[in-house]
PDBQT receptor file of N, H, CA, C and O in Angstrom, charges set to zero:
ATOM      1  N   UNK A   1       2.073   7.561  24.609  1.00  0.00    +0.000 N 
ATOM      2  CA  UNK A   1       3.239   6.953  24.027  1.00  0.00    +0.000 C 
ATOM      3  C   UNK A   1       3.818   5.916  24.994  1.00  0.00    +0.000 C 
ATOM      4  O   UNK A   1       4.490   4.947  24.642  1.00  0.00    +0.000 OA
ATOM      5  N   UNK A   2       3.423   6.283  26.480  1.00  0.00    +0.000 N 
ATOM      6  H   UNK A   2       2.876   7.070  26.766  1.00  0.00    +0.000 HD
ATOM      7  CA  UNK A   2       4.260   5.128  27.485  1.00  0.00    +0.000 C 
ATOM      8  C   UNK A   2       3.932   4.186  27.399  1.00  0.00    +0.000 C 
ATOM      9  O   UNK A   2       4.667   3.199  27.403  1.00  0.00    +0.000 OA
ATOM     10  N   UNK A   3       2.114   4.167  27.241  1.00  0.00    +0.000 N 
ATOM     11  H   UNK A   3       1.516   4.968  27.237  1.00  0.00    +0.000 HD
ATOM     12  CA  UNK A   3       1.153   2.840  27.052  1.00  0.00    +0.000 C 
ATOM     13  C   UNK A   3       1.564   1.989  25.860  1.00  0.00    +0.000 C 
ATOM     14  O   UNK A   3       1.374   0.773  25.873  1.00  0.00    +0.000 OA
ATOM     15  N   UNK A   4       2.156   2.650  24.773  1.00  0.00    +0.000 N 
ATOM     16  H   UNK A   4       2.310   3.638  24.763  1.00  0.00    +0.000 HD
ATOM     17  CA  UNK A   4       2.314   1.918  23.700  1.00  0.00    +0.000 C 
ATOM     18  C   UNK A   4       3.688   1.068  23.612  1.00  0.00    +0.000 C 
ATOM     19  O   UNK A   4       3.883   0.132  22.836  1.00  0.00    +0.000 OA
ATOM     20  N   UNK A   5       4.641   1.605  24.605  1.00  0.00    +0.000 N 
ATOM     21  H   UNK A   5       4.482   2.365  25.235  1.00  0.00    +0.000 HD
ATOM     22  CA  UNK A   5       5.578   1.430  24.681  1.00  0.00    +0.000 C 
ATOM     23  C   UNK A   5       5.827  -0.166  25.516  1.00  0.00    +0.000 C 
ATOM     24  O   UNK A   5       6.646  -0.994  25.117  1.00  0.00    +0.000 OA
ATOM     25  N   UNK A   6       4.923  -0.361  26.746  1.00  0.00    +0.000 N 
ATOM     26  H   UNK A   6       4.257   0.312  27.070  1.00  0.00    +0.000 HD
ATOM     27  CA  UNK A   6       4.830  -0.964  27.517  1.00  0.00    +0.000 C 
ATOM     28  C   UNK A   6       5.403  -2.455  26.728  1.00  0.00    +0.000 C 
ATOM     29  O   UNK A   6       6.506  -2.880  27.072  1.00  0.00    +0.000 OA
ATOM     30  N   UNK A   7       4.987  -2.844  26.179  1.00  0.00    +0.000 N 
ATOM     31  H   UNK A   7       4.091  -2.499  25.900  1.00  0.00    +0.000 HD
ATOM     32  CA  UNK A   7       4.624  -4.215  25.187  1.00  0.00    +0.000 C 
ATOM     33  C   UNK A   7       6.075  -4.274  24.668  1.00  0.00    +0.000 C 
ATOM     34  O   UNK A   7       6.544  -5.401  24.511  1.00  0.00    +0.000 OA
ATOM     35  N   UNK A   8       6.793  -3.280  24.401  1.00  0.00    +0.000 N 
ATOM     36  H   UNK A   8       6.412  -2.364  24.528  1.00  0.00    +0.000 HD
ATOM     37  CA  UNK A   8       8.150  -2.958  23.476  1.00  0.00    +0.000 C 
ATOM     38  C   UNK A   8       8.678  -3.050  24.670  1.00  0.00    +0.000 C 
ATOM     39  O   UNK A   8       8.735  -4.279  24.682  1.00  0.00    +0.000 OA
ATOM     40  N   UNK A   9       9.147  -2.717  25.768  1.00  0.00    +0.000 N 
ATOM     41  H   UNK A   9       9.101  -1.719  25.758  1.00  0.00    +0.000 HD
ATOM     42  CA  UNK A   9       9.521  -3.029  26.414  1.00  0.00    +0.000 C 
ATOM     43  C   UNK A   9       9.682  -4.328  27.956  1.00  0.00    +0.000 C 
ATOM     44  O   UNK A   9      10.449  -5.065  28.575  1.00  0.00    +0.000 OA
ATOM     45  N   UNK A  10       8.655  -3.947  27.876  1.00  0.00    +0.000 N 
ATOM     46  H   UNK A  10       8.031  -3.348  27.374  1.00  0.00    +0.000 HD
ATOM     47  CA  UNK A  10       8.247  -5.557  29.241  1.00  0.00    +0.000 C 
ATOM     48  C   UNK A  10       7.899  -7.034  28.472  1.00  0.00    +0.000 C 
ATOM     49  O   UNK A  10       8.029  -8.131  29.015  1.00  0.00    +0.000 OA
ATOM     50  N   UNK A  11       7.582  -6.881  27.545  1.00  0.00    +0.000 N 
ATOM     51  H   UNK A  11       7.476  -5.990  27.105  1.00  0.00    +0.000 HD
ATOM     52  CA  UNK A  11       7.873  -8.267  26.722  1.00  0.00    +0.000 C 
ATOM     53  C   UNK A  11       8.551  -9.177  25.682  1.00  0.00    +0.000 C 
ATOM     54  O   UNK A  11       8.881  -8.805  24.556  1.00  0.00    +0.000 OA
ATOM     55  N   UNK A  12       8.699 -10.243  26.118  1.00  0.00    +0.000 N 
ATOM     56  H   UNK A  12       8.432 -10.545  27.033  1.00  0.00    +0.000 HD
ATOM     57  CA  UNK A  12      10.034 -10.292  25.070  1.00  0.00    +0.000 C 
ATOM     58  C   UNK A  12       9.999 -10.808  23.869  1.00  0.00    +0.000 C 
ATOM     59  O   UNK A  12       9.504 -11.914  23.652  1.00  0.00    +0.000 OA
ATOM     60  N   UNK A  13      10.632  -9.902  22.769  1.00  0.00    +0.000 N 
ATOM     61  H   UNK A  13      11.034  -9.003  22.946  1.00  0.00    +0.000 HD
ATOM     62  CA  UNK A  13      10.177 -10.111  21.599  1.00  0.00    +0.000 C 
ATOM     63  C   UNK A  13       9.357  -9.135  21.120  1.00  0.00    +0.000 C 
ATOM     64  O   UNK A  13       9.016  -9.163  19.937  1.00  0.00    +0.000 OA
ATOM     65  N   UNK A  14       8.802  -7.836  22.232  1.00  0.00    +0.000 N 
ATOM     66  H   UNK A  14       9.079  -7.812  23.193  1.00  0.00    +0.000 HD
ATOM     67  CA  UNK A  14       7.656  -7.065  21.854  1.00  0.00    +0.000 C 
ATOM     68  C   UNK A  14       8.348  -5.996  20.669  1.00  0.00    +0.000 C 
ATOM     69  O   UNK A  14       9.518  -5.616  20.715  1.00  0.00    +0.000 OA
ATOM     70  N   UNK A  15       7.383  -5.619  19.638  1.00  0.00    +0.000 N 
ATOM     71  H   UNK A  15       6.432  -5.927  19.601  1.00  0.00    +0.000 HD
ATOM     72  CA  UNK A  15       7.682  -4.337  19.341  1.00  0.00    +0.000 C 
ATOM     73  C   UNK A  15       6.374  -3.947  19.024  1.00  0.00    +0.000 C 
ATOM     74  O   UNK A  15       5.408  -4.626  19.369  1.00  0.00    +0.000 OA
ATOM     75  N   UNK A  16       6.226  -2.445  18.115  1.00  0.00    +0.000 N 
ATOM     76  H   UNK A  16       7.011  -1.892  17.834  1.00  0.00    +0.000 HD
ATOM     77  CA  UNK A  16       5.556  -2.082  17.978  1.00  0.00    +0.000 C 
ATOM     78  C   UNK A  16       4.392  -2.183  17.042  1.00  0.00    +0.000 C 
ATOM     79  O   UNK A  16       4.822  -2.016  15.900  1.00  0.00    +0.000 OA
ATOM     80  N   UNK A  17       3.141  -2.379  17.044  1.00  0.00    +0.000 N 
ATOM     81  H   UNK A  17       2.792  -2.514  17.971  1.00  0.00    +0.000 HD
ATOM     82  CA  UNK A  17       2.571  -3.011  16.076  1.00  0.00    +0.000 C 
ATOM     83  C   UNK A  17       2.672  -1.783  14.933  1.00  0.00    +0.000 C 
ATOM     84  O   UNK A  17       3.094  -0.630  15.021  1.00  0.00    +0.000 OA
ATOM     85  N   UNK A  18       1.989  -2.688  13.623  1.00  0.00    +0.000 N 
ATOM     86  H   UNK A  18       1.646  -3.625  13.552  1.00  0.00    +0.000 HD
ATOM     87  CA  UNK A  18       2.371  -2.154  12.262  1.00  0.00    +0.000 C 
ATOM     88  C   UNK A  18       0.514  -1.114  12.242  1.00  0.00    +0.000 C 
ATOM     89  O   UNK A  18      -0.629  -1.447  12.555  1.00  0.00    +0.000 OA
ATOM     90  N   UNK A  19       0.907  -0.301  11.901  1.00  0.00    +0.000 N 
ATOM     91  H   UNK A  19       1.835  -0.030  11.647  1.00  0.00    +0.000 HD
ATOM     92  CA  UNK A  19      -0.264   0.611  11.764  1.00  0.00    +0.000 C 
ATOM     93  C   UNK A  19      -0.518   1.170  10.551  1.00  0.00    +0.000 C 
ATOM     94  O   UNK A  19      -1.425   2.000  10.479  1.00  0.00    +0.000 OA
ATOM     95  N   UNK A  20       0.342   0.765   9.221  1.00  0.00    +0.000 N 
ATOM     96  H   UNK A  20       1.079   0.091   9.280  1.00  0.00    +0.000 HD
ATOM     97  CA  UNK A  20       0.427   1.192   8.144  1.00  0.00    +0.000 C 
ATOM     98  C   UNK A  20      -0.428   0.615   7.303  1.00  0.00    +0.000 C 
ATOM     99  O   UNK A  20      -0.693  -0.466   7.828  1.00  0.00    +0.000 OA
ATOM    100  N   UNK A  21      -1.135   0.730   6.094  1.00  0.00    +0.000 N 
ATOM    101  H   UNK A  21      -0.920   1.608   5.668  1.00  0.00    +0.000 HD
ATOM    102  CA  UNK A  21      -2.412   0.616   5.830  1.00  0.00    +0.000 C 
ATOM    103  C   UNK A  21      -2.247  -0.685   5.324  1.00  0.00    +0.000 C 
ATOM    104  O   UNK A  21      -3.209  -1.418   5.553  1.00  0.00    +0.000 OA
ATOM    105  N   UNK A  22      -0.973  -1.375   4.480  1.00  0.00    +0.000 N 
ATOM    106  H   UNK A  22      -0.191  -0.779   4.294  1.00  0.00    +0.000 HD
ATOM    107  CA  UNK A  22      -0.412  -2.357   4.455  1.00  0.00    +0.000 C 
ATOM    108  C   UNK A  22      -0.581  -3.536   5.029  1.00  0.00    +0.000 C 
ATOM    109  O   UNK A  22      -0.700  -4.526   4.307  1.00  0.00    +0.000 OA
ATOM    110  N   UNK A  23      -0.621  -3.650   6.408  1.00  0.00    +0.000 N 
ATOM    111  H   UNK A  23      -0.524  -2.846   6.994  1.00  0.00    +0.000 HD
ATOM    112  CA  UNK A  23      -0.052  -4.173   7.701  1.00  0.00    +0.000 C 
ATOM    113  C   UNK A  23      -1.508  -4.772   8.066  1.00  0.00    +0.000 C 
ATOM    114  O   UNK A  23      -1.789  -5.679   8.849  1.00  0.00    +0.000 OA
ATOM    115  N   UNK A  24      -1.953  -4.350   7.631  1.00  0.00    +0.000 N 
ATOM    116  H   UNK A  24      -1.724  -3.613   6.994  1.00  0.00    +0.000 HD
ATOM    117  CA  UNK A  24      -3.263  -4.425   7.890  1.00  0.00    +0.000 C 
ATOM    118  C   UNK A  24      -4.340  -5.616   7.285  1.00  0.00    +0.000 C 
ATOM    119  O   UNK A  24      -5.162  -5.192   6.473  1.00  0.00    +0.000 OA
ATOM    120  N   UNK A  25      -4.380  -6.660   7.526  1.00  0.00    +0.000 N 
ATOM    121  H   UNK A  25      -3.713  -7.005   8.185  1.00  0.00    +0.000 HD
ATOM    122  CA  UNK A  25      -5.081  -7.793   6.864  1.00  0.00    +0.000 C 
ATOM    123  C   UNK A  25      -6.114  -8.193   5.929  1.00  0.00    +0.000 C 
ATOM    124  O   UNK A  25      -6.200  -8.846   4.889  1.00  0.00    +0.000 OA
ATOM    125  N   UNK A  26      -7.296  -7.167   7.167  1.00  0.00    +0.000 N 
ATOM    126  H   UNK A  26      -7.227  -6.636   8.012  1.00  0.00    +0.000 HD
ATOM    127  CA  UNK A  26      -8.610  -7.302   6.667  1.00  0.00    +0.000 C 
ATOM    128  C   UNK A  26      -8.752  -5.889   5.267  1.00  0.00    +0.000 C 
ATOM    129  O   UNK A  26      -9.833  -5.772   4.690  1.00  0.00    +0.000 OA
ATOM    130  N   UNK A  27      -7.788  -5.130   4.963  1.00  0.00    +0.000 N 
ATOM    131  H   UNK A  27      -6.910  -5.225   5.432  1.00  0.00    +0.000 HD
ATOM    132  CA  UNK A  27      -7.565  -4.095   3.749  1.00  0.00    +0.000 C 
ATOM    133  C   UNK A  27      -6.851  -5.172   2.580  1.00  0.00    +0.000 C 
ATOM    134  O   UNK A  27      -7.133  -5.421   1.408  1.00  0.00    +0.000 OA
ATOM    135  N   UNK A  28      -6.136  -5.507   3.213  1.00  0.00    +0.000 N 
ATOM    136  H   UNK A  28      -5.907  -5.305   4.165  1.00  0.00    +0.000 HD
ATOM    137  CA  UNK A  28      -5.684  -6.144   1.589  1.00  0.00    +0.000 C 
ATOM    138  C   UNK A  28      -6.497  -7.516   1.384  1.00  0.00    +0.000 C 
ATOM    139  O   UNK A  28      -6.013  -8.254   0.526  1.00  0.00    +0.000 OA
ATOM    140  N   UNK A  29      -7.691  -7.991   2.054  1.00  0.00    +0.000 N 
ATOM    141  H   UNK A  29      -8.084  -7.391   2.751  1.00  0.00    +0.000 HD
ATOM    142  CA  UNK A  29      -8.257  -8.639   1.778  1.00  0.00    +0.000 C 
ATOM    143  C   UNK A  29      -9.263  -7.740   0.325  1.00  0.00    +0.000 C 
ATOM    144  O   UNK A  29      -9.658  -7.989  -0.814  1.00  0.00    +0.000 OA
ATOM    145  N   UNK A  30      -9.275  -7.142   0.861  1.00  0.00    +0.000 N 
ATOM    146  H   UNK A  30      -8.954  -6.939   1.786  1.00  0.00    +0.000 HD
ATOM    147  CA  UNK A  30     -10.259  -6.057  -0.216  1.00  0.00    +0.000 C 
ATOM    148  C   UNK A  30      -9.956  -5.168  -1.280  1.00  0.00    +0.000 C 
ATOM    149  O   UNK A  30     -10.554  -4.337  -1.963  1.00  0.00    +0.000 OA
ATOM    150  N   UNK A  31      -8.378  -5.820  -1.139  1.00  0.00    +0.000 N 
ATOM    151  H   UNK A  31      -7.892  -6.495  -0.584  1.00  0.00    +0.000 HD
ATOM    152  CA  UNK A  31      -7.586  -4.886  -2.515  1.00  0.00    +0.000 C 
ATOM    153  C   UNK A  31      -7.348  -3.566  -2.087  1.00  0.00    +0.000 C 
ATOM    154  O   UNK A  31      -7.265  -2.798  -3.046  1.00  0.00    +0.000 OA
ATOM    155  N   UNK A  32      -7.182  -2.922  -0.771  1.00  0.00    +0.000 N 
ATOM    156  H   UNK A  32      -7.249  -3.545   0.008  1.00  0.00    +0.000 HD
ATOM    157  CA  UNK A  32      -6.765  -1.863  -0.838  1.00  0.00    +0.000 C 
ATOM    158  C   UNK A  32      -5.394  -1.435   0.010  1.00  0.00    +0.000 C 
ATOM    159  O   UNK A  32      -5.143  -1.719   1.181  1.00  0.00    +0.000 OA
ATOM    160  N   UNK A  33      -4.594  -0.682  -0.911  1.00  0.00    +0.000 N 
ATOM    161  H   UNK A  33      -4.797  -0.452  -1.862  1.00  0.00    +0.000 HD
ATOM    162  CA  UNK A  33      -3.224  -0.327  -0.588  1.00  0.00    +0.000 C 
ATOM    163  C   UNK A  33      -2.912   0.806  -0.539  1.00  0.00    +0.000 C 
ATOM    164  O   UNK A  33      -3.658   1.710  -0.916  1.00  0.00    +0.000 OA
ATOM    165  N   UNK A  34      -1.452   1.032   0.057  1.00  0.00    +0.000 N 
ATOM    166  H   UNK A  34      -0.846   0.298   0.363  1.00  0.00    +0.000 HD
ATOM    167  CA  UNK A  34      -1.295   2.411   0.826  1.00  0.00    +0.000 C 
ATOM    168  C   UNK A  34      -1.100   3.059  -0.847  1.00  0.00    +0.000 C 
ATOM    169  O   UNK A  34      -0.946   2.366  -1.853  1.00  0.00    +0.000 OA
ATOM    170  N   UNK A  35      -1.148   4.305  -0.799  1.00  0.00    +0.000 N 
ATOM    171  H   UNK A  35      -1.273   4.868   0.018  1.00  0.00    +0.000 HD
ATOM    172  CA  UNK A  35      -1.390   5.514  -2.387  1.00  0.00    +0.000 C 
ATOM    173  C   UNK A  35      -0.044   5.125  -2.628  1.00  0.00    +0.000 C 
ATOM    174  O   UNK A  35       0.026   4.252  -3.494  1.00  0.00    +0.000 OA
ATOM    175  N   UNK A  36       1.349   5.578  -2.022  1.00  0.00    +0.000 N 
ATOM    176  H   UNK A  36       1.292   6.287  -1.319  1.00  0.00    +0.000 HD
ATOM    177  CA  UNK A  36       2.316   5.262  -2.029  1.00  0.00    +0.000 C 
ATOM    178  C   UNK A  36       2.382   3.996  -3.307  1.00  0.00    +0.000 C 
ATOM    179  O   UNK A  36       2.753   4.290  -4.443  1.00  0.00    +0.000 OA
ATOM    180  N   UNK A  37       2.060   2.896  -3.011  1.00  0.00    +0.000 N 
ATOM    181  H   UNK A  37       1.759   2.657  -2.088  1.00  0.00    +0.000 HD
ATOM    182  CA  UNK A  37       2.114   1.558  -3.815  1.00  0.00    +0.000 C 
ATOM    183  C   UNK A  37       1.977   1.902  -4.862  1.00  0.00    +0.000 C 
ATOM    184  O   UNK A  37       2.822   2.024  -5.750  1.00  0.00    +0.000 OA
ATOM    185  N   UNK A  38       0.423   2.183  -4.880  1.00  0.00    +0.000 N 
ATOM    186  H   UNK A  38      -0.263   2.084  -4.159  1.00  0.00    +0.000 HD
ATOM    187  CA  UNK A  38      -0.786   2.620  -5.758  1.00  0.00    +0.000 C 
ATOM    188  C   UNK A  38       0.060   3.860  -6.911  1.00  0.00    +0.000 C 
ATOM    189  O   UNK A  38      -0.189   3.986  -8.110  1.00  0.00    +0.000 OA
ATOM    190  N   UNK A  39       0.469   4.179  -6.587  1.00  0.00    +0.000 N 
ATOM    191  H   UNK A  39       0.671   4.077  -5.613  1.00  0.00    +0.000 HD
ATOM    192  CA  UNK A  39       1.733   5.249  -7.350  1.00  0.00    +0.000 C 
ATOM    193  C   UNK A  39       2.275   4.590  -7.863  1.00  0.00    +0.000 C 
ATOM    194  O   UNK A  39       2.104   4.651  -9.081  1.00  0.00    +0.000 OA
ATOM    195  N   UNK A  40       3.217   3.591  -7.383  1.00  0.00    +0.000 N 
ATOM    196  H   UNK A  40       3.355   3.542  -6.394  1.00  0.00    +0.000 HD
ATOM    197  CA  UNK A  40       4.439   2.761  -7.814  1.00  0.00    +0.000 C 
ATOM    198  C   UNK A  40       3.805   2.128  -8.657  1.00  0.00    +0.000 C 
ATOM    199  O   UNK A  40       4.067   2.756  -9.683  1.00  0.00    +0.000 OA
ATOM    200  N   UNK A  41       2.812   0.896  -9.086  1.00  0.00    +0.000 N 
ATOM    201  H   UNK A  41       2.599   0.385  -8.253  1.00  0.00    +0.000 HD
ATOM    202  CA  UNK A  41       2.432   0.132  -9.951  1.00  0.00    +0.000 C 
ATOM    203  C   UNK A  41       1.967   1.249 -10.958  1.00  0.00    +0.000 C 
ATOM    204  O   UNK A  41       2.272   1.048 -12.133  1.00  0.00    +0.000 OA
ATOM    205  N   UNK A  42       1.514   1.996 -10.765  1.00  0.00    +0.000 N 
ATOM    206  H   UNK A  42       1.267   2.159  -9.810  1.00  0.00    +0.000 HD
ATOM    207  CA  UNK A  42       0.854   2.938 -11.667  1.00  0.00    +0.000 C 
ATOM    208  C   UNK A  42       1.671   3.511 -12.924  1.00  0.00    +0.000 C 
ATOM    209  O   UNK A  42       1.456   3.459 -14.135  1.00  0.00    +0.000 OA
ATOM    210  N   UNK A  43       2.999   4.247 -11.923  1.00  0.00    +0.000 N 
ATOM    211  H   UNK A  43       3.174   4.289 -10.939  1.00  0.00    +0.000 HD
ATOM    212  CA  UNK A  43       3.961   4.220 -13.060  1.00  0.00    +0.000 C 
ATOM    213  C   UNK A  43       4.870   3.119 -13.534  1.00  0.00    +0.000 C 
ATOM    214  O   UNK A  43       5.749   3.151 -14.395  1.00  0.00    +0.000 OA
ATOM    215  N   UNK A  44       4.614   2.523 -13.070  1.00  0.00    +0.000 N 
ATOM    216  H   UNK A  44       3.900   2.497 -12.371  1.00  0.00    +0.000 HD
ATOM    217  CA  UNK A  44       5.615   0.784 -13.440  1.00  0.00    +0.000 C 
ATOM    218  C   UNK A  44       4.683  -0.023 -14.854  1.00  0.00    +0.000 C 
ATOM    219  O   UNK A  44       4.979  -1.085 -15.401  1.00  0.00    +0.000 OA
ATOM    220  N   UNK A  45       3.899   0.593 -15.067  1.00  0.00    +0.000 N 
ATOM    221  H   UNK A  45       3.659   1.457 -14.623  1.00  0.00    +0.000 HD
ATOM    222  CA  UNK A  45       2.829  -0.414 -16.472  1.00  0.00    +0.000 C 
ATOM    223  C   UNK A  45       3.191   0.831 -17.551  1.00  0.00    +0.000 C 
ATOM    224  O   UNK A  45       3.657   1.967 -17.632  1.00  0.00    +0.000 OA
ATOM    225  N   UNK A  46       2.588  -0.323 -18.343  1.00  0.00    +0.000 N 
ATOM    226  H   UNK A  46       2.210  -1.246 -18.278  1.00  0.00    +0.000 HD
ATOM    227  CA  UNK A  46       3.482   0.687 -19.879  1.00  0.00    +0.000 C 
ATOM    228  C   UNK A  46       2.234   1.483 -20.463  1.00  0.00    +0.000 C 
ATOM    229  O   UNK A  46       1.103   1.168 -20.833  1.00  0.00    +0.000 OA
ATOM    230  N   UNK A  47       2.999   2.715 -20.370  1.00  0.00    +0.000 N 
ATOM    231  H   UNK A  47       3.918   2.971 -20.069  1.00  0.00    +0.000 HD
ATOM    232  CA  UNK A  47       2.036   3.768 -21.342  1.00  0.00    +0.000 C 
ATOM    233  C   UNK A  47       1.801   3.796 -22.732  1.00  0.00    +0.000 C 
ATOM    234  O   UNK A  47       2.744   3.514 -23.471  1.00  0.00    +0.000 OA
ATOM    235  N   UNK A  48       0.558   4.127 -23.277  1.00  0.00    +0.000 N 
ATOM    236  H   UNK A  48      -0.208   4.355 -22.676  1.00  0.00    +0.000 HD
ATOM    237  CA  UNK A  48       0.554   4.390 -24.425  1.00  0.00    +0.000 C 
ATOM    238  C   UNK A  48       0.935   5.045 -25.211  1.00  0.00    +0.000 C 
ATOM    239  O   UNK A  48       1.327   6.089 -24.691  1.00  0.00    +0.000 OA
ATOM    240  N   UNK A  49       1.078   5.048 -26.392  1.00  0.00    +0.000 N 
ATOM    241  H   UNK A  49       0.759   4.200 -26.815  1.00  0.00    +0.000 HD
ATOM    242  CA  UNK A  49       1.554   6.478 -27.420  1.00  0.00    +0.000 C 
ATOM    243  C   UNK A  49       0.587   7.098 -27.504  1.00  0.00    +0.000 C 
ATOM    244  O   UNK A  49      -0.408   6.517 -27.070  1.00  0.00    +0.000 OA
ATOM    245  N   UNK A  50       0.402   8.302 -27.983  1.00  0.00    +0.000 N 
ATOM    246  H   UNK A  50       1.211   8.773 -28.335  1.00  0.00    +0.000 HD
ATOM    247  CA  UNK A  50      -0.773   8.815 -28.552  1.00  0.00    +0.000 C 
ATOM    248  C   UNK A  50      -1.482   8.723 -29.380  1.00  0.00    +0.000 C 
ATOM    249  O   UNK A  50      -2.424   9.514 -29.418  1.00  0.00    +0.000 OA
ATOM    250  N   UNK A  51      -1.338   7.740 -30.378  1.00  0.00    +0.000 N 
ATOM    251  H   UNK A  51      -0.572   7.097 -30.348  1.00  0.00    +0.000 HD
ATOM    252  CA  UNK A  51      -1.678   7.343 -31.485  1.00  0.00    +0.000 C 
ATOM    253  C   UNK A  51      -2.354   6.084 -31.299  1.00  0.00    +0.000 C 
ATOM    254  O   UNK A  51      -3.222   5.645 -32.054  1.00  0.00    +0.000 OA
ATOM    255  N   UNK A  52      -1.847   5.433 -30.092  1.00  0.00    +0.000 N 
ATOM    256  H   UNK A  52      -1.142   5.790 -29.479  1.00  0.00    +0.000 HD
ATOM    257  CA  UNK A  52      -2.569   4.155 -29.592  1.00  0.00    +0.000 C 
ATOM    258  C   UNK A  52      -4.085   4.104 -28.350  1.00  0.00    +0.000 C 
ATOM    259  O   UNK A  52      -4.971   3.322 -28.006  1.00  0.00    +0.000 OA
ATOM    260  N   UNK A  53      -3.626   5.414 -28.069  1.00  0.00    +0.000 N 
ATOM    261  H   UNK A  53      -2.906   6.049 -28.349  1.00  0.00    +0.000 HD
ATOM    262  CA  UNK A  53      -4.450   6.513 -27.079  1.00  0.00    +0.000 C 
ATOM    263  C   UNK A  53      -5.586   6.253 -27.955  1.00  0.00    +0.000 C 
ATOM    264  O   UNK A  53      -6.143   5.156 -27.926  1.00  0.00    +0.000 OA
ATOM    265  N   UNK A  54      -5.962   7.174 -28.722  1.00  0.00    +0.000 N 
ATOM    266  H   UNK A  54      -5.509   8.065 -28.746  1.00  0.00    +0.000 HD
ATOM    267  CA  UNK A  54      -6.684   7.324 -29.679  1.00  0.00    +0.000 C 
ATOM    268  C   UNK A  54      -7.139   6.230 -30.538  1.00  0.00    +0.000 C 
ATOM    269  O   UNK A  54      -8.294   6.283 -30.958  1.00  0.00    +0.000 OA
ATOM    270  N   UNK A  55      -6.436   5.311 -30.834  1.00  0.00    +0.000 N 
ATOM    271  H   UNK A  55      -5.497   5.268 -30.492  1.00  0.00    +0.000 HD
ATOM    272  CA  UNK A  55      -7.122   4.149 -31.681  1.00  0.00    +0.000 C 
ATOM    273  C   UNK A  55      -7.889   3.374 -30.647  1.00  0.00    +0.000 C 
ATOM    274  O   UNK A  55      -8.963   2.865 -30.969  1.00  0.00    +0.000 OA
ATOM    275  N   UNK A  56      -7.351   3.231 -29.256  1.00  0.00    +0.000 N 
ATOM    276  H   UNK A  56      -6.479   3.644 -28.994  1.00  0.00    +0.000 HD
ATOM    277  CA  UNK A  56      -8.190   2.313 -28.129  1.00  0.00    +0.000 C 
ATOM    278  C   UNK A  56      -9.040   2.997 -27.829  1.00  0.00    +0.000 C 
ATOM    279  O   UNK A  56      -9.520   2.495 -26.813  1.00  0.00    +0.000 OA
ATOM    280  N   UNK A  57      -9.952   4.526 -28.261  1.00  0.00    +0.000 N 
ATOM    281  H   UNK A  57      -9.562   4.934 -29.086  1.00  0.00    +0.000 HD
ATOM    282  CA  UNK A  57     -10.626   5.398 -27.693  1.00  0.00    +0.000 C 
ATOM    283  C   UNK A  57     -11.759   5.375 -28.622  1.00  0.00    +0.000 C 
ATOM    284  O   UNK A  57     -12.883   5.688 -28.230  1.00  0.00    +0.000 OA
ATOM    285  N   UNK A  58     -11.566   5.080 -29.631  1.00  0.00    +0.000 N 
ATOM    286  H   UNK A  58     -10.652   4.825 -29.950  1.00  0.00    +0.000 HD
ATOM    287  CA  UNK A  58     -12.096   5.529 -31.178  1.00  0.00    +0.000 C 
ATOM    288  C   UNK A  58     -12.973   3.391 -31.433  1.00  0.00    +0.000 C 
ATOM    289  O   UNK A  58     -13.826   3.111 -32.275  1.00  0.00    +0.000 OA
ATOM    290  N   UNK A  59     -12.479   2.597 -30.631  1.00  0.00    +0.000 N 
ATOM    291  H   UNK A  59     -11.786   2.825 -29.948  1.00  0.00    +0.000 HD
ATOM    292  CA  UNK A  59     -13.089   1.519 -30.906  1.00  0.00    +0.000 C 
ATOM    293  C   UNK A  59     -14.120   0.963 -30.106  1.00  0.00    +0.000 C 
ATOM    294  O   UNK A  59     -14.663  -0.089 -30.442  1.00  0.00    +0.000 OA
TER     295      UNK A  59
């Protein structure tokens, strides 16, 4: 933790880098996001009825 700290402290402007799956460049180059998100959009799009369930299943 001291090693990580070093940078946060002895330099200016330092903090701590982002380690969250997010944060991360070469992942969202490839479309992939933290589950968290992946949750959020998931329930944020509109559900079907059941009746529409079934007619998009049946074609």
């Amino acid at each position: 933790m001291l090693l990580l700290g070093v940078k946060v402290f002895f330099v200016k402007g330092g903090k701590f880098p982002n380690s969250h799956v997010s944060g991360n460049p070469a992942l969202r180059r490839k479309g992939i996001g933290c589950v968290q998100s992946q949750d959020r959009e998931a329930q944020a799009k509109r559900r079907f009825s059941i009746d529409e369930l079934e007619k998009s299943l049946s074609d």
